[in-house]
KEKE-3310 file (N, C-alpha, C; in steps of 0.2 Angstrom, whole numbers, plus 5000, padded with zeros to 4 digits):
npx = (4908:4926:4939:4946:4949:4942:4939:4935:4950:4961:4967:4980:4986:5001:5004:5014:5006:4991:4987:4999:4997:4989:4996:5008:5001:4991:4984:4983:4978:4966:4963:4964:4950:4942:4941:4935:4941:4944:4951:4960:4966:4978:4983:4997:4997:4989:4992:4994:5003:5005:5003:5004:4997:4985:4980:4983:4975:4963:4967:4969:4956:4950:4960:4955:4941:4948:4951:4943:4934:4945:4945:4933:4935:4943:4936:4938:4939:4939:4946:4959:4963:4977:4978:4991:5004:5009:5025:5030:5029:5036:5046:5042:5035:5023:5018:5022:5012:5001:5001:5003:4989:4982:4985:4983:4966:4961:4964:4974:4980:4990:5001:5004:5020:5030:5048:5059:5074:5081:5085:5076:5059:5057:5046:5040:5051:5048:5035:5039:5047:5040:5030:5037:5042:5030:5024:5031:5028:5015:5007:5013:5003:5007:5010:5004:4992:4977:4971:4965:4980:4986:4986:4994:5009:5006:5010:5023:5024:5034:5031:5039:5044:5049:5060:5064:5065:5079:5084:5074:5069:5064:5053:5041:5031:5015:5005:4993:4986:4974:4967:4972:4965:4957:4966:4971:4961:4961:4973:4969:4959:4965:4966:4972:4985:4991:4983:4989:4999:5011:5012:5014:5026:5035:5036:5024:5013:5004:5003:4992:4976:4960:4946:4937:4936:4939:4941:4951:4960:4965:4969:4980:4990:4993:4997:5010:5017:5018:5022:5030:5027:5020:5020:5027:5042:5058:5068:5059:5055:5060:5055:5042:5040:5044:5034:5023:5028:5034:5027:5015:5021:5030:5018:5013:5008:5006:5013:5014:5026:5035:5043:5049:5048:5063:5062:5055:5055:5059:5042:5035:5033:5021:5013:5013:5007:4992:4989:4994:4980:4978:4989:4994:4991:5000:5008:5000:5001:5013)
npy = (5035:5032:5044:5050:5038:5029:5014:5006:5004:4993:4988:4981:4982:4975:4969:4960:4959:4966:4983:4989:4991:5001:5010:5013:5015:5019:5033:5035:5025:5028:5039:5033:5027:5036:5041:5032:5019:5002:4996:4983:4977:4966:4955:4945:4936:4933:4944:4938:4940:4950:4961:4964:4957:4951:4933:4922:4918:4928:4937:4937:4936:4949:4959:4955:4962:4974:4979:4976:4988:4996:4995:5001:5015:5019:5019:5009:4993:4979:4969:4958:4944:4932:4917:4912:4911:4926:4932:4920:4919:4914:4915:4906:4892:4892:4902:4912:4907:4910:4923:4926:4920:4929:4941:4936:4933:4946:4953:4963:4978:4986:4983:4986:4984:4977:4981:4968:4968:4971:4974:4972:4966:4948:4944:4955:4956:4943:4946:4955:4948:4937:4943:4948:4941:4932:4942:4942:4933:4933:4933:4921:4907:4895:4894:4891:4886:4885:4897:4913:4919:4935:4948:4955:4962:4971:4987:4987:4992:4997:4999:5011:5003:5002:4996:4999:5011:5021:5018:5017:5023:5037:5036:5037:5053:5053:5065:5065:5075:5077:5066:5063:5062:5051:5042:5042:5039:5026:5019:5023:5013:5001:4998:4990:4989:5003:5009:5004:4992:4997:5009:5002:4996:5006:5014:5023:5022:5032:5042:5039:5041:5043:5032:5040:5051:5066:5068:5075:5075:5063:5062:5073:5065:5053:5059:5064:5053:5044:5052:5052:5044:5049:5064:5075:5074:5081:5075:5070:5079:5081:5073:5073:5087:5083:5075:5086:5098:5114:5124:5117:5105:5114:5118:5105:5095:5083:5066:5050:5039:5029:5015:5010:4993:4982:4972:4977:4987:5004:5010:5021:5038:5040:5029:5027:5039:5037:5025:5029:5040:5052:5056:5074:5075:5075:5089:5097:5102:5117)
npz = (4932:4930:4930:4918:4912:4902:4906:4920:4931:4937:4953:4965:4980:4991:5003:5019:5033:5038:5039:5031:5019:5018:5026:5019:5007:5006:5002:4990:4987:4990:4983:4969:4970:4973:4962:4953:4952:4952:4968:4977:4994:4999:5014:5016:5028:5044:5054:5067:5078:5082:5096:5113:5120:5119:5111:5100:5091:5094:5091:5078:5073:5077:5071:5056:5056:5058:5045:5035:5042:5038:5024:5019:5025:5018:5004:4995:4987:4993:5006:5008:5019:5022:5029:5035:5048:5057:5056:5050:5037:5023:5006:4997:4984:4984:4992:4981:4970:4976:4976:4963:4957:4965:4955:4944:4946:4950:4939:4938:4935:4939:4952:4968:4981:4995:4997:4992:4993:5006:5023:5039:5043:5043:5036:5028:5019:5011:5007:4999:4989:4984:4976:4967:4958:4955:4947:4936:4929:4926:4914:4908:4901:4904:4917:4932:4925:4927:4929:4921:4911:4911:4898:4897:4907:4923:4930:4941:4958:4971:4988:5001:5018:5034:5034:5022:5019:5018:5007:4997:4980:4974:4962:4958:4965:4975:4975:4992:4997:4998:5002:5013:5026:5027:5024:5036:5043:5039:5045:5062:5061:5064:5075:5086:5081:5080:5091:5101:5103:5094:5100:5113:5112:5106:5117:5120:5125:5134:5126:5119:5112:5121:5114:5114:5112:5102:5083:5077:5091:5090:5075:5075:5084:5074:5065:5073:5077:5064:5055:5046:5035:5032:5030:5016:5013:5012:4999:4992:4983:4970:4961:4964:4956:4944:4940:4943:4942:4943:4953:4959:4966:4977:4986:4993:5005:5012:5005:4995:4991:4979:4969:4957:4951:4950:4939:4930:4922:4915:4914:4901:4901:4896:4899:4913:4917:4912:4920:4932:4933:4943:4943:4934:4916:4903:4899:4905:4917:4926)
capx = (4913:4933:4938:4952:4950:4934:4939:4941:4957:4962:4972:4980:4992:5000:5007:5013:5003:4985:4989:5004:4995:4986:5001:5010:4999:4981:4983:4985:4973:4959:4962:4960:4944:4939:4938:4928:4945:4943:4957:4962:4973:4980:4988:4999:4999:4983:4994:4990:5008:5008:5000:5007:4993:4981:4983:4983:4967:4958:4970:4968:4949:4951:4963:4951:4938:4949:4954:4935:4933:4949:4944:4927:4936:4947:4933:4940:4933:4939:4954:4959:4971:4979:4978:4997:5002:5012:5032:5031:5029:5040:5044:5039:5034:5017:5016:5023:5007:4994:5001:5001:4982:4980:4985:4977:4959:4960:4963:4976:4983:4995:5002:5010:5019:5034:5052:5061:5079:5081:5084:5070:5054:5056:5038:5040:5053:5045:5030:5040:5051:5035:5028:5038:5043:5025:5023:5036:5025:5010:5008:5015:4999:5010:5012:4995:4985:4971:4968:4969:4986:4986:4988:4999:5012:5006:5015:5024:5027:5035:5031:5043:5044:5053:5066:5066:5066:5083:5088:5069:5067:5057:5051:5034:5028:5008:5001:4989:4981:4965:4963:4976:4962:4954:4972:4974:4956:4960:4975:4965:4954:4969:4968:4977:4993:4992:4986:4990:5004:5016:5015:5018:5033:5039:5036:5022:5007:5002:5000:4987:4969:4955:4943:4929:4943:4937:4946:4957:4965:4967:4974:4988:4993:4995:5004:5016:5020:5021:5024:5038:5025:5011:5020:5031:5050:5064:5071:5054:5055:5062:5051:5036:5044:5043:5026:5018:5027:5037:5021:5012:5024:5032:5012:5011:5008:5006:5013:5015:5030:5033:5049:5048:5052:5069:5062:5051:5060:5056:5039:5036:5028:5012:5008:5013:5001:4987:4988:4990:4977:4979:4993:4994:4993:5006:5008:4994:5005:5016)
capy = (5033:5035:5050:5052:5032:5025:5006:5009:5001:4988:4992:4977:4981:4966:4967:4956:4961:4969:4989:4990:4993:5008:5016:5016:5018:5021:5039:5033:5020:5032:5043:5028:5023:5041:5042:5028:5011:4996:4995:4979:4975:4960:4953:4939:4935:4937:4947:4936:4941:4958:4962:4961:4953:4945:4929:4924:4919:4933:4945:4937:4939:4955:4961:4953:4965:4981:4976:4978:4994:5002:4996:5004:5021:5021:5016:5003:4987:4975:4968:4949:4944:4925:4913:4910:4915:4930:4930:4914:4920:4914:4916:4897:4895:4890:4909:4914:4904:4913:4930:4924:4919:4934:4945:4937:4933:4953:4956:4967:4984:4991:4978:4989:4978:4981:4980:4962:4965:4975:4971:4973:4961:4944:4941:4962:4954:4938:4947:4959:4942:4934:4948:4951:4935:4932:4947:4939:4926:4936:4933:4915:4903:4889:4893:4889:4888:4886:4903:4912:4923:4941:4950:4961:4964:4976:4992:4986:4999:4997:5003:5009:5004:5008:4996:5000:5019:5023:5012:5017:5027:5041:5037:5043:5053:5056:5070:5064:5079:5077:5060:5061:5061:5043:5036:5041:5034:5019:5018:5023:5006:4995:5000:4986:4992:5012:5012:4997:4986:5001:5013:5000:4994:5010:5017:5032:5024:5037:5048:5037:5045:5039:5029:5044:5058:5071:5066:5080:5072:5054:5064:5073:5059:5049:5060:5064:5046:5041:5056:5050:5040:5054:5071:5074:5073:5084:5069:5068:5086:5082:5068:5079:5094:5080:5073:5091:5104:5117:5127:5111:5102:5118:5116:5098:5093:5076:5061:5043:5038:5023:5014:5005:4988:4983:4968:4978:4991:5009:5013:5026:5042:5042:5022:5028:5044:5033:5019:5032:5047:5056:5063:5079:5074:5079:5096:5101:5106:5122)
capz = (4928:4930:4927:4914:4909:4899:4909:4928:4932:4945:4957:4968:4984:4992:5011:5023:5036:5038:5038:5028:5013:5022:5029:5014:5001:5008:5001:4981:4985:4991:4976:4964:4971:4971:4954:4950:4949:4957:4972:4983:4998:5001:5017:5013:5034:5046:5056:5073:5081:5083:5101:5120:5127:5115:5110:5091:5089:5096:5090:5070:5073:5076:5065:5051:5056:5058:5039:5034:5042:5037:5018:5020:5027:5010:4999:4991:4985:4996:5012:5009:5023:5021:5036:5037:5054:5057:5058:5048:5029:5016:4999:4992:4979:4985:4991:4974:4965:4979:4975:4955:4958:4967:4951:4939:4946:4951:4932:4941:4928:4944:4959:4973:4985:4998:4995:4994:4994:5011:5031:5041:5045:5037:5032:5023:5016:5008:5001:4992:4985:4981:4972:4960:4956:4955:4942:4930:4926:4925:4907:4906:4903:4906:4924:4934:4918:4928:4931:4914:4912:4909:4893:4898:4913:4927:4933:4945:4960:4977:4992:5007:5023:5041:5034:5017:5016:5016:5001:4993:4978:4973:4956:4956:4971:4971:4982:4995:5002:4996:5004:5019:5030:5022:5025:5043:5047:5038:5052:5066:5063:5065:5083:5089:5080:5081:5097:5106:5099:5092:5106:5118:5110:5107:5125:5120:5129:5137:5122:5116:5114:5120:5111:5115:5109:5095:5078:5078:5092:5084:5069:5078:5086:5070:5060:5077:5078:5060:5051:5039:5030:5029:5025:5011:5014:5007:4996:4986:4979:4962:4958:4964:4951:4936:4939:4946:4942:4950:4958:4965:4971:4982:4988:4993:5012:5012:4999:4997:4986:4975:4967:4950:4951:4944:4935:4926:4917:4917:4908:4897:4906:4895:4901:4918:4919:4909:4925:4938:4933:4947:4939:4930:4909:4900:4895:4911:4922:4923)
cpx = (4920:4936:4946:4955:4942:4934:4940:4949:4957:4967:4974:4989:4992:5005:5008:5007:4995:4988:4993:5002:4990:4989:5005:5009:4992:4980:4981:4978:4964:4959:4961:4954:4940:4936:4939:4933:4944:4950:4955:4966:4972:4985:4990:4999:4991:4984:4990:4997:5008:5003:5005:5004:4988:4984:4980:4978:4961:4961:4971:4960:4948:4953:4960:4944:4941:4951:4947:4935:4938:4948:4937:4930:4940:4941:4935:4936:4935:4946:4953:4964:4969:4979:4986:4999:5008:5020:5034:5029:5036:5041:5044:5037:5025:5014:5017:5016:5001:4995:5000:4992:4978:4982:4981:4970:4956:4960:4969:4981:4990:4996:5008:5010:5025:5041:5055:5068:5082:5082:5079:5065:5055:5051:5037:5042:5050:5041:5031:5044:5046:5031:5029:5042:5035:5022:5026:5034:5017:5004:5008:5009:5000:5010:5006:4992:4978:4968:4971:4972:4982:4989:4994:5001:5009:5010:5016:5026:5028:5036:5036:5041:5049:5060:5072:5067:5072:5085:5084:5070:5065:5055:5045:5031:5020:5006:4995:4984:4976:4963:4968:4970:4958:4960:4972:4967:4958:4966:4972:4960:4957:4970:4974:4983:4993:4990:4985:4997:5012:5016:5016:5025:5035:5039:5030:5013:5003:5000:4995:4979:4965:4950:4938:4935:4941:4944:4951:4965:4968:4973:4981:4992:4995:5000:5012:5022:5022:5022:5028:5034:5017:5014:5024:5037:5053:5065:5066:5052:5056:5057:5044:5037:5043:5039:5022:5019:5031:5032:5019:5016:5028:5022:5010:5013:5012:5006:5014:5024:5033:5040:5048:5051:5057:5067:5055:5052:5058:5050:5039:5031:5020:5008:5008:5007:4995:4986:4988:4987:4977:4984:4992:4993:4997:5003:5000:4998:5011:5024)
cpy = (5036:5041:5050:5044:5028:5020:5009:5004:4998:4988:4985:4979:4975:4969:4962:4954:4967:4979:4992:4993:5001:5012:5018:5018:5018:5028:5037:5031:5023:5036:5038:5028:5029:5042:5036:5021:5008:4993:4989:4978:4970:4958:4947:4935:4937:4940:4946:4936:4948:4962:4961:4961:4949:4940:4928:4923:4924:4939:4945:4939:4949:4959:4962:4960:4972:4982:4981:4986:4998:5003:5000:5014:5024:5022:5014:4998:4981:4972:4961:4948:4934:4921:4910:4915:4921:4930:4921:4912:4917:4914:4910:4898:4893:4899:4912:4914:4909:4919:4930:4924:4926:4941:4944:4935:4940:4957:4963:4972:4986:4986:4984:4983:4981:4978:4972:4961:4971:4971:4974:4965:4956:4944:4948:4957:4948:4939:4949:4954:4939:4936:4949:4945:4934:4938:4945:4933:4929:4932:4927:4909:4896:4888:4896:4892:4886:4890:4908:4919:4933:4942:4953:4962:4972:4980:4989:4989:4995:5001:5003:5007:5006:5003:4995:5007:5023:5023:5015:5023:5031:5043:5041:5045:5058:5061:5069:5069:5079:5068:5059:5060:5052:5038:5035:5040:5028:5017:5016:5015:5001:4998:4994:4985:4999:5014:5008:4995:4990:5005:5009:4995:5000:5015:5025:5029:5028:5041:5045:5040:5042:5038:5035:5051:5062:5068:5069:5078:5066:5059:5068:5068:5054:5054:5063:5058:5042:5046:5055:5047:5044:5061:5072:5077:5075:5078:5067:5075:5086:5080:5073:5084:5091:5079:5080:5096:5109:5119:5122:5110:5108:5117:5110:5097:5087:5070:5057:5043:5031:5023:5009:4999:4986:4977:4967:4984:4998:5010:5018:5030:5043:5035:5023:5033:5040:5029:5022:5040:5052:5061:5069:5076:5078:5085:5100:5104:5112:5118)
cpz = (4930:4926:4922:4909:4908:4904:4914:4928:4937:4948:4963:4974:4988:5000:5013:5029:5035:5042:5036:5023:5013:5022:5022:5009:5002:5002:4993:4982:4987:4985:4970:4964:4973:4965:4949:4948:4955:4962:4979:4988:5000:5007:5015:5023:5037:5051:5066:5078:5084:5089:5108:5123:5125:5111:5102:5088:5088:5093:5078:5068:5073:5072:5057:5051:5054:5050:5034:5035:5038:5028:5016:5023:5021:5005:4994:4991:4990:5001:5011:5014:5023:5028:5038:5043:5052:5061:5054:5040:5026:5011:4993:4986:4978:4988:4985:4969:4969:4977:4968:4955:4960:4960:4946:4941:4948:4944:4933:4935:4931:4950:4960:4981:4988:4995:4998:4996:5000:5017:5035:5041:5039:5032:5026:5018:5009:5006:4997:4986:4981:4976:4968:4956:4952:4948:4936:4926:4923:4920:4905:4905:4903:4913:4928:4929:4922:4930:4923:4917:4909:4901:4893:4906:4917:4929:4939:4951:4968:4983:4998:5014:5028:5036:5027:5014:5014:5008:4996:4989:4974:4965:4956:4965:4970:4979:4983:4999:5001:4999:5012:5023:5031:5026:5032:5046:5046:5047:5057:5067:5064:5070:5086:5087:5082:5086:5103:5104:5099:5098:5112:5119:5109:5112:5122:5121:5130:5133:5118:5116:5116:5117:5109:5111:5104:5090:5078:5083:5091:5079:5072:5080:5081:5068:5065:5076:5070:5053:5045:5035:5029:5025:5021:5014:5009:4999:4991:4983:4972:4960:4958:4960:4946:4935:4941:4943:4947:4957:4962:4969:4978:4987:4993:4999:5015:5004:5001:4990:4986:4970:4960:4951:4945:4941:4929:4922:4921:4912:4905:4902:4901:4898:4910:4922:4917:4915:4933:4936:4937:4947:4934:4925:4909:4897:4900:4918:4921:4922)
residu = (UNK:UNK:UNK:UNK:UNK:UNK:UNK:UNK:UNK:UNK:UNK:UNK:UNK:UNK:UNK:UNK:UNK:UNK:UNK:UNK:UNK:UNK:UNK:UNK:UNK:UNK:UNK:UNK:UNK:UNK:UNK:UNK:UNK:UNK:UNK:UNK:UNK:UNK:UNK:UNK:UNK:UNK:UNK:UNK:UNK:UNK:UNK:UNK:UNK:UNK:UNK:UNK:UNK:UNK:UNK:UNK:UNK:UNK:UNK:UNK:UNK:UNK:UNK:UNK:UNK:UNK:UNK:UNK:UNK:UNK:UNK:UNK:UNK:UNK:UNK:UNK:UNK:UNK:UNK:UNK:UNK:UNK:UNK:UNK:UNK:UNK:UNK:UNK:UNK:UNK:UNK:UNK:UNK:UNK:UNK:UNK:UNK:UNK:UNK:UNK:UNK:UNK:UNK:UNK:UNK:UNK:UNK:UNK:UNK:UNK:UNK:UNK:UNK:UNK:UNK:UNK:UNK:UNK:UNK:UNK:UNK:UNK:UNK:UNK:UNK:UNK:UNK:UNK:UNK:UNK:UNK:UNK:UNK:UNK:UNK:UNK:UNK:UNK:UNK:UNK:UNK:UNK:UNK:UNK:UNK:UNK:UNK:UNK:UNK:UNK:UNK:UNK:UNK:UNK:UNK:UNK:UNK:UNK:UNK:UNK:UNK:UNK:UNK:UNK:UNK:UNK:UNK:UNK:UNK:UNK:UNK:UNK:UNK:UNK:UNK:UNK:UNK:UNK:UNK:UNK:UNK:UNK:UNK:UNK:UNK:UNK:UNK:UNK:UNK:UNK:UNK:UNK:UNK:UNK:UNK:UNK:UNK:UNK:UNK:UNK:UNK:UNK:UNK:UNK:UNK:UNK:UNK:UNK:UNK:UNK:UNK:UNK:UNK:UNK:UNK:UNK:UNK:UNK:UNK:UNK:UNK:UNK:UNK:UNK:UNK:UNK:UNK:UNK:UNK:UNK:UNK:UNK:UNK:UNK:UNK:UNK:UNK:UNK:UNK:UNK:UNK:UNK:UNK:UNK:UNK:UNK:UNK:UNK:UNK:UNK:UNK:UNK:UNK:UNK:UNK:UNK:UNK:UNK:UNK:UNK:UNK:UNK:UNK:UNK:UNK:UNK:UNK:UNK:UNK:UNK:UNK:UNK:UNK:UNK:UNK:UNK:UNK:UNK:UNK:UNK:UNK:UNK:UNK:UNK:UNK:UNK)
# end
């Protein structure tokens, strides 16, 4: 059973790409599904661009698998990735209705998705447009009544990326140290980004391990090379102070951190602790 909620909860991240939803909120999504809620990711893309040497065929087959494994290293309930190719997302309104479809047949309590109004990756761009656009309807059973509407709007939460982090921020940040290991296996299984794709776009081949390598060294090598989106960062101190606590949070190694969407107001901190358990209750912390 879920521990601090009778009903488990469902939990729905939304990506462009297959491992976005891992890098920037694997850690959340393994402590949800620690204790006993039902978590999805969704690529809106089958992420069949992103290689410099496989072609898109072989490289959306693949991807489709490393998806599998990385949901199986979270323990989560399930990886859907979209067959729209990769660099060629948009925010239609045909995406708009998959990602609606995708909220309500998942029954979804909590959608984390990337940000929409930032520079950086088109396709980032057009899941987080589609997203929350797609969330403003939730509700409406005028709009695809063929699938029935929710009762009630989900916490909307957005996650940062490389080209939204400046910009992003830190309403709620959840401390991952009890699952950072989960997150940076899920990585590890999108081999063909973390140690193919990104190291040799950004020049650090060489420092990749080999396949046979003890985990220890895999795991240094992730958190050298993408650290900013594994350890906690000055800049998420307060936020960790309000949800933790003075004590914890000076403790806290590794977090993720999470931006309220603005076309969903601010919730109230008891429906906010209620939908993310993992946080302290009120009046449990020092």
């Amino acid at each position: 059973m879920p521990d601090g909620s009778a009903t488990p909860l469902r939990i729905l991240a939304i990506g462009a790409h297959p491992d976005e939803a891992d890098m920037y909120a694997g850690g959340t999504a393994a402590l949800y599904a620690r204790m006993g809620h039902a978590v999805r990711f969704v690529s809106l893309t089958c992420g069949d661009a992103g290689h410099q040497s496989m072609g898109r065929f072989a490289l959306a087959a693949r991807r489709e698998k490393e998806a599998v494994l990385a949901a199986e290293r979270l323990g989560i309930t399930g990886y859907g990735l979209y067959d729209t190719h990769d660099g060629e997302l948009e925010a239609t309104l045909e995406t708009r209705h998959r990602v609606l479809r995708e909220i309500r047949t998942w029954r979804a309590d909590v959608v984390i998705s990337l940000h929409y109004a930032v520079d950086g990756h088109p396709d980032h761009r057009a899941s987080g447009r589609a997203t929350v656009d797609a969330v403003q309807f939730s509700t409406l059973r005028n709009v695809l009544p063929d699938v029935p509407a929710l009762e009630r709007s989900p916490l909307h939460l957005m996650m940062p990326d490389y080209g939204s982090r400046a910009s992003h921020r830190h309403d709620i940040v959840i401390d991952t140290g009890e699952t950072i290991d989960s997150k940076l296996l899920a990585c590890d299984a999108h081999a063909t980004q973390f140690h193919e794709f990104a190291p040799y776009g950004r020049g650090f081949l060489a420092e990749v391990p080999n396949p046979s390598a003890p985990w220890e060294a895999k795991r240094a090598y992730l958190l050298k090379h993408w650290g900013e989106f594994m350890y906690v960062q000055p800049d998420m101190q307060e936020s960790l102070r309000q949800w933790y606590g003075e004590s914890h949070a000076a403790s806290v190694q590794f977090a993720e951190t999470f931006q309220f969407s603005p076309r969903g107001g601010t919730p109230s901190p008891d429906r906010i602790r209620h939908l993310m358990p993992m946080l302290p209750q009120a009046g449990n912390h020092p």
